[in-house]
N, C-alpha and C positions, 0 to 999 in steps of 0.2 A: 274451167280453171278454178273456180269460184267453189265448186264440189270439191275439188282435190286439196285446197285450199282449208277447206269444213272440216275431210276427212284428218289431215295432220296436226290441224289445231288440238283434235279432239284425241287422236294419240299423244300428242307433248301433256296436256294434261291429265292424261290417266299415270302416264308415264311421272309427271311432276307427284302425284296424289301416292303412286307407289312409294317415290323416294323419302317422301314424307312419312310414309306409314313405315318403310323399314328402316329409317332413322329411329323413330319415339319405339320401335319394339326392339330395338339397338341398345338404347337407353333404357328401357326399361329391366332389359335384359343382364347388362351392366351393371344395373345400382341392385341387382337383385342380390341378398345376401341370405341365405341359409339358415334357418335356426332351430329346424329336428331335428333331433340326433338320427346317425346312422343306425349303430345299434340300441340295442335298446335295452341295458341291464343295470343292476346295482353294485358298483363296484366294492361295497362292504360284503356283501354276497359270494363274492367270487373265492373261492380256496384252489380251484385248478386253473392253468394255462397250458394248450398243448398248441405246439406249432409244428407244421410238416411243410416240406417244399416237393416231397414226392416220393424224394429217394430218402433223405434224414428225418429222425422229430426228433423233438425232446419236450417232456415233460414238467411243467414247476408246479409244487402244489404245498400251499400253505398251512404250515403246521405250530401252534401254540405261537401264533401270531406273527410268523416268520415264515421266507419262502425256502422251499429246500428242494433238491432234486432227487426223487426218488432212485430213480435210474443210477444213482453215485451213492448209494447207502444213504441217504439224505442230509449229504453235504449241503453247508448252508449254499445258497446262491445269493448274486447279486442284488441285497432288497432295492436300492436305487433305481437298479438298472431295469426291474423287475416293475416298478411304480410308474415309470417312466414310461412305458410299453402302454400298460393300463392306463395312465392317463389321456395319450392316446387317443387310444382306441375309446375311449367314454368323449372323446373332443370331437371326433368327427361325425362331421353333419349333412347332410341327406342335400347337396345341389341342384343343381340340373343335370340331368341323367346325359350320359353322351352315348350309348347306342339303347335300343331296347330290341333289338331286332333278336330272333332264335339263336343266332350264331354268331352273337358277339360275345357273349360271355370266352366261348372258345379263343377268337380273333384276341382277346381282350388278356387270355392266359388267368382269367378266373373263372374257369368251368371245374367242377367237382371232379374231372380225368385228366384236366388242363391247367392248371396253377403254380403260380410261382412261391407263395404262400399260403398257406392254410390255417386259421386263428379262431381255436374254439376255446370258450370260454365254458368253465365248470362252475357245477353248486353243488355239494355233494354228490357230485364223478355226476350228476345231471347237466345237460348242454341248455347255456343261459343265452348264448348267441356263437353263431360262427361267419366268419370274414374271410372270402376269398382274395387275396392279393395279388395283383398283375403286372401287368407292361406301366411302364414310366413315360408319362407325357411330358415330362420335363424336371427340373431340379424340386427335392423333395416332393416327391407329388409321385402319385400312384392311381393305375384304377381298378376300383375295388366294387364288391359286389357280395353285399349280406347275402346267406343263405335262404332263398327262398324268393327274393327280388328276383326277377327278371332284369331288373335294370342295372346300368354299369355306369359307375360315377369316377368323375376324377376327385380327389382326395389328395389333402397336405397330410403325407404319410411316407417315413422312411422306413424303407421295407428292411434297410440293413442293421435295421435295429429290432428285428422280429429275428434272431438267430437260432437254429435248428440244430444246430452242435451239440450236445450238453456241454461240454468243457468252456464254451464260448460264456456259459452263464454262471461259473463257479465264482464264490466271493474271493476275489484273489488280495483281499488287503485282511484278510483271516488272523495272519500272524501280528500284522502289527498290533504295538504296542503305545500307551506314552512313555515318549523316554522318560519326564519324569515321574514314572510309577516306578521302574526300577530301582530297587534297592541294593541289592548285588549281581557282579556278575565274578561265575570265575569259568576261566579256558586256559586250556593249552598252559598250567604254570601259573599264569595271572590270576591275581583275585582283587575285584576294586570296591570297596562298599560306600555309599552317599556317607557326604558329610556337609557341615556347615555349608561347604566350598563345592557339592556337586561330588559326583563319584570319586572316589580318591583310591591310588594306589595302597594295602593295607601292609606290605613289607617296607618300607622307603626306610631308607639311613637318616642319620644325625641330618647330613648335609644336602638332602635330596627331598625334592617333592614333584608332585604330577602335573606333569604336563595338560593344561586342561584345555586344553581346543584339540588335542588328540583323542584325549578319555571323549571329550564331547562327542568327537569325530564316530567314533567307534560304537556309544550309544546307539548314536543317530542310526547307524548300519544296523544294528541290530534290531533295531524298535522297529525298522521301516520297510526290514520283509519282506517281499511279495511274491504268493505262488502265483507259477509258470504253471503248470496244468498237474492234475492227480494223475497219481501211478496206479497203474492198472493192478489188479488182484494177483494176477498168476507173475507179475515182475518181486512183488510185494513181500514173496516167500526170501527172494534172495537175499533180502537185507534184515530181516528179522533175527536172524541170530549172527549176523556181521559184525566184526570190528569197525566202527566208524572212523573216519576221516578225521572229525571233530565234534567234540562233544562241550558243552555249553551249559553252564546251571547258572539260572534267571533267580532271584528274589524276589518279588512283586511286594508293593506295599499291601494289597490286598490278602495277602498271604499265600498266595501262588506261589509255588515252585517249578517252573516248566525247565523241562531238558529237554535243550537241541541237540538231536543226533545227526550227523549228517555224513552222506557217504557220495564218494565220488567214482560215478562209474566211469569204464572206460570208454575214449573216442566220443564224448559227450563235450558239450557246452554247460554242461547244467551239474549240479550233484540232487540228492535226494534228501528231503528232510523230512523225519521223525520227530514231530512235537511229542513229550508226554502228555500233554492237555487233550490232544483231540487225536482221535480216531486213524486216521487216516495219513498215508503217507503221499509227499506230495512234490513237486521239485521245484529249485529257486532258482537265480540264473547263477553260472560260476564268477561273475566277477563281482557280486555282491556277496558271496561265498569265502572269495579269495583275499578280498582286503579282512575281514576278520581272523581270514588263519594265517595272513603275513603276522598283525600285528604283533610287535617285538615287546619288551620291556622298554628296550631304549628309547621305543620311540616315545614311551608314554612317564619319562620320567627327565625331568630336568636336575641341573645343579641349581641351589639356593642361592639366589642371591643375595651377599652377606651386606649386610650394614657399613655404613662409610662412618669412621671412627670421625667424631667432633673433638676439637684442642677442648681441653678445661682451660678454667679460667687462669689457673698458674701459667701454663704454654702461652695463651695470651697475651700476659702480664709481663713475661721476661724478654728484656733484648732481643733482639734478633741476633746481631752481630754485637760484641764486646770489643773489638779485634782493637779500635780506633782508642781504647783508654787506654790498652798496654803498650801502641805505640806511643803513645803520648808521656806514658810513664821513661 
């Protein structure tokens, strides 16, 4: 009894000495925080990004200090959205590895025939690092795995923001403007040009003047623009020598002069816009389209509001009623 008694003392104690040792490597494990970078490059260095998911890529590659897309005659692209990626990918830091075994990279959908992402980084068209991106272990969070690592780490990374479209990275706030840098606008009949008071109608009568939370209205729509995606080359030919829908001549303070052309195909949501400023034809949506070619004259002109006539001091001065001295008389 005495023995068996020895024997289970001496198991509860190795047993206690474990649970001890896998708590403090528990904790140690926990407070452990990361601080080499994953990749390892200079993002002042960097002029190219190419991202593939397998079946898509797309290219961005930066030119006189702006990102453009090759691939689209080198439409600007998103700088933002572009920076954002980049920084990133320069933020993530080398963890604790969660498999390292031959076939997890595959398991993991970051193996070089197996991925969800694919994220090389250029220096003069030279490869300064590349990132395989994978399965999602949870919200934000991805596992990733540099080229050349064996190892596969989880990672605070949205991978829906590494987009492989090109369309998905074009500058779509391109056309806008400030409203106030406009100095004229004329369409459709109308012509409004800045004055003391903000744009103003330039035909108005005696008794008339502009509406100005409509003229504002109308700026706003115009200034605020935004492309819907680029028209492809071979669509491109059918509107080049088109009658437009509507057409649009801008004033800029800067001394710009842009004309919006715009044409509405059929069975579409969308029309098609031809800036004179920039290259490329592009489409906006139709209801941001459509409040600019409703607007009327009428809507954007009021009647003046006349002056309320004051007595002089003679009207003042005199009676009101007489009536009470001639009955008296």
């Amino acid at each position: 009894m005495h023995k068996w008694i020895a024997v289970l003392s001496s198991l509860l104690a190795a047993q206690l000495v474990l649970a001890v040792a896998i708590h403090f490597a528990d904790d140690e494990h926990g407070a452990f925080e990361p601080t080499e970078d994953l990749l390892s490059f200079d993002s002042a260095q960097i002029d190219g990004l190419r991202i593939e998911d397998g079946e898509a890529n797309t290219l961005l590659t930066k030119r006189d200090g702006g990102w453009v897309l090759p691939e689209l005659d080198d439409f600007p692209a998103d700088q933002d959205a572009v920076q954002q990626l980049l920084d990133a990918l320069a933020g993530l830091k080398q963890g604790w590895p969660v498999a390292t075994s031959a076939g997890a990279a595959e398991r993991f959908k970051v193996d070089p025939e197996a991925f969800q992402r694919k994220l090389t980084l250029l220096s003069d068209e030279q490869t300064m690092a590349t990132l395989y991106v994978g399965t999602s272990p949870g919200f934000r969070k991805a596992h990733v795995r540099p080229d050349g690592d064996a190892a596969v780490y989880a990672a605070s990374f949205n991978s829906w923001e590494a987009h492989t479209k090109t369309d998905d990275w074009i500058d779509k706030g391109i056309l806008e403007i400030a409203a106030s840098d406009i100095e004229r606008i004329e369409m459709s009949g109308l012509s409004l040009e800045r004055g003391d008071d903000g744009l103003q109608l330039v035909d108005l009568g005696e008794d008339e003047e502009t509406q100005a939370e409509a003229a504002r209205s109308l700026v706003e729509r115009l200034s605020k623009l935004r492309v819907q995606s680029l028209l492809g080359s071979e669509d491109q030919a059918t509107y080049e020598q088109a009658d437009p829908t509507l057409e649009i001549r801008v004033r800029r303070k800067d001394g710009q002069n842009p004309v919006y052309r715009l044409f509405k195909p059929e069975d579409t949501s969308h029309y098609v816009l031809k800036r004179s400023d920039l290259e490329h034809y592009v489409t906006v949506a139709e209801s941001a389209v459509k409040a600019l070619k409703d607007t009327t004259r009428e809507q954007l002109v009021q009647v003046k509001e006349q002056p309320k006539e004051i007595p002089n001091d003679d009207a003042l001065a005199r009676p009101a009623d007489s009536s009470s001295d001639d009955d008296g008389a």
